[in-house]
N, C-alpha and C positions, 0 to 999 in steps of 0.2 A: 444783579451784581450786589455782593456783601459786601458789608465794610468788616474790615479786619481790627479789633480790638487789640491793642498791645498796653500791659500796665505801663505804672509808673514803678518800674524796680532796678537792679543797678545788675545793668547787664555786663558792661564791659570795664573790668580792671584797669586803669592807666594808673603809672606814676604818680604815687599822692606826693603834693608837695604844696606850696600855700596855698598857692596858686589854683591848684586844679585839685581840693581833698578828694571829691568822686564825683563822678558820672553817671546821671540815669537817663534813660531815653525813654517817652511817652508823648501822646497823640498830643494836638494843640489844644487849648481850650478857650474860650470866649472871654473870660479873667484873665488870659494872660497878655491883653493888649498893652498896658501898658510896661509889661516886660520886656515883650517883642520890640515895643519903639526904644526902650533902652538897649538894646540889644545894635539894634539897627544905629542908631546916632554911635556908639561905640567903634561903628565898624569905621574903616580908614574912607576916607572922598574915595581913591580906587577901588578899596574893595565893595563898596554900594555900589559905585559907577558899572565895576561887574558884575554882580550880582541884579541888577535891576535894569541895566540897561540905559543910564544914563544918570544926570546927574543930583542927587537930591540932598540934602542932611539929615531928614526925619522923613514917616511916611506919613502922609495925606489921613483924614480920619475916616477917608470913604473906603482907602486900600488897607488900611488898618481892619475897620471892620472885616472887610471882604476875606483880610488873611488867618483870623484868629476863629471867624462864625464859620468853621466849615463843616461839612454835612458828612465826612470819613466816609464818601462813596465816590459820585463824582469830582469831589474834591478831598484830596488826604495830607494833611499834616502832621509832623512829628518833630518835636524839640526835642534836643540835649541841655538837659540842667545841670547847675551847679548850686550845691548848699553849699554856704557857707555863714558861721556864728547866724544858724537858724533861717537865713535867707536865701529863699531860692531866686536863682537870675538865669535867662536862656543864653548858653554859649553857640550853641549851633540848632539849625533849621533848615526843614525839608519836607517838600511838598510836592503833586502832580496833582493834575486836573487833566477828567478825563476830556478826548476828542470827540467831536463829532461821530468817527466812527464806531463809537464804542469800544476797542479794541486797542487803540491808543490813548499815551497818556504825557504829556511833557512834565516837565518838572523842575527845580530848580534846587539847591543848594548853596549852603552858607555857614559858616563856621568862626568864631571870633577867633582874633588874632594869636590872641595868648593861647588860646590849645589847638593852634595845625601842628602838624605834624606826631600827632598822638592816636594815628587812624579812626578820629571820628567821622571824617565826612566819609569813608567809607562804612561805616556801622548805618550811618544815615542814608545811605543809597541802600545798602543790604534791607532795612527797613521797609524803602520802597519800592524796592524789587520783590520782595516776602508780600507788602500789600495788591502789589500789582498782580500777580501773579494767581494769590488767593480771590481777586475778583474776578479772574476770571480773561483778566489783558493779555496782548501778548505783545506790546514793542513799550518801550519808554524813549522819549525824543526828547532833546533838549536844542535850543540856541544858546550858542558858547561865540561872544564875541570874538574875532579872529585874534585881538591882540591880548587875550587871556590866557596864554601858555601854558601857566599851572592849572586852569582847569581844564586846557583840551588834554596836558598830560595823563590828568586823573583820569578823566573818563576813559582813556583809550588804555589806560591800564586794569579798566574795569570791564572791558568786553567790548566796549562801545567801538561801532565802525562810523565815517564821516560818509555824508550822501550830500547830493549837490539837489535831492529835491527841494523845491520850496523855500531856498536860501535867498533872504537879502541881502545886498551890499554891507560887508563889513562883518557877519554871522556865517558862523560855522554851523551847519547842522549836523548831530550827535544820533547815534538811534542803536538800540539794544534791546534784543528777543529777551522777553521775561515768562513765556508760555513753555519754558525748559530750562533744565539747571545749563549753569556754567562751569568748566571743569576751571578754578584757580586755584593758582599756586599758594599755599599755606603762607601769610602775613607774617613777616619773622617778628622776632622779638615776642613779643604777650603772647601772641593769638594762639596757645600751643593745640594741641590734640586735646589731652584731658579738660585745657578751658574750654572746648568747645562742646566737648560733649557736657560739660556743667550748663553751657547755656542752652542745649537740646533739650538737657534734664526740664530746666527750669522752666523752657518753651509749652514741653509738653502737659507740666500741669496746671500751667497759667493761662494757656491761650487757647481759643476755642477752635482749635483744629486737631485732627490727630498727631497722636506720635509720630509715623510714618512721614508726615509734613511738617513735626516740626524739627527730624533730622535733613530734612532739605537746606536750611539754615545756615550758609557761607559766610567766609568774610571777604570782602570783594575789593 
């Protein structure tokens, strides 16, 4: 299994506005711990409580390490940044760890507040469906608490079907073939035709895979 290299360059156009000037997506790195915990402490009590599965205000320096030292094979990580007067801070974060069987991978997602609804955590699943995929996987599973409605929306708008394997009390279990493209519906708004073929363009001669692979590259 490879790991999939992806830079730090500014793939997806949103709305600049004070708030959000731009957007770049790139892999985690082991400096960016204490980003991450800013990041984390930012988010709302509900939205960690989702996101982690229960209730914390900061993470632990043991789950800190463990999420920022990852190895982009069995374990993949990918932030969305924001610059701003010179300062970079993580707005959103996403990651999978592979299974036991080699062939699957869970994963999770997370996105701050102030930019949902600007199709980032869908750029960040497309991320790890591109990585999942180029090593060689073929499912991505996630647990989606039952009372997280805007996440089981997303996901089921992103291909994912519900299975009742392996489910505990109170968890939804999520699960999505990544061993073949998915046919979806064009993202209105940004996501046009031409922007997409700019971001194949830019796939192709930054990323170590071919052309051919990096017009597989949806937005989900």
């Amino acid at each position: 299994m490879t790991a999939l290299l992806i830079p730090s360059i500014h793939l997806f156009p949103i709305p600049k506005t004070a708030a959000a000037p731009s957007v770049a997506l790139r892999q985690i790195r082991a400096e960016d711990a204490a980003e991450l915990q800013d990041f984390v402490r930012a988010l709302s009590p509900t939205s960690r409580r989702l996101r982690f599965h229960g209730a914390l205000s900061e993470l632990s320096e043991v789950v800190l390490h463990a999420l920022t030292r990852v190895d982009q094979r069995a374990h993949v990580a990918f932030v969305l940044t924001s610059t701003q007067r010179g300062t970079e801070r993580i707005v959103g974060e996403a990651r999978y760890v592979v299974c036991g069987d080699a062939e699957t991978a869970e994963f999770g997602i997370a996105v701050a507040e102030a930019f949902r609804g600007l199709g980032l955590a869908e750029r960040l699943l497309g991320a790890l469906v591109d990585a999942a995929r180029a090593a060689g996987l073929r499912w991505l599973v996630g647990d989606v608490l039952a009372d997280n409605a805007r996440m089981l929306a997303f996901v089921r708008r992103c291909g994912f079907a519900e299975t009742t394997r392996g489910v505990e009390p109170g968890l939804v279990r999520v699960e999505r073939r990544v061993d073949r493209l998915l046919a979806a519906p064009q993202a209105p708004g940004f996501w046009t035709e031409a922007v997409r073929r700019r971001v194949c363009q830019s796939l192709s001669f930054l990323l170590p895979w071919s052309g051919e692979a990096a017009s597989d590259f949806q937005p989900f």
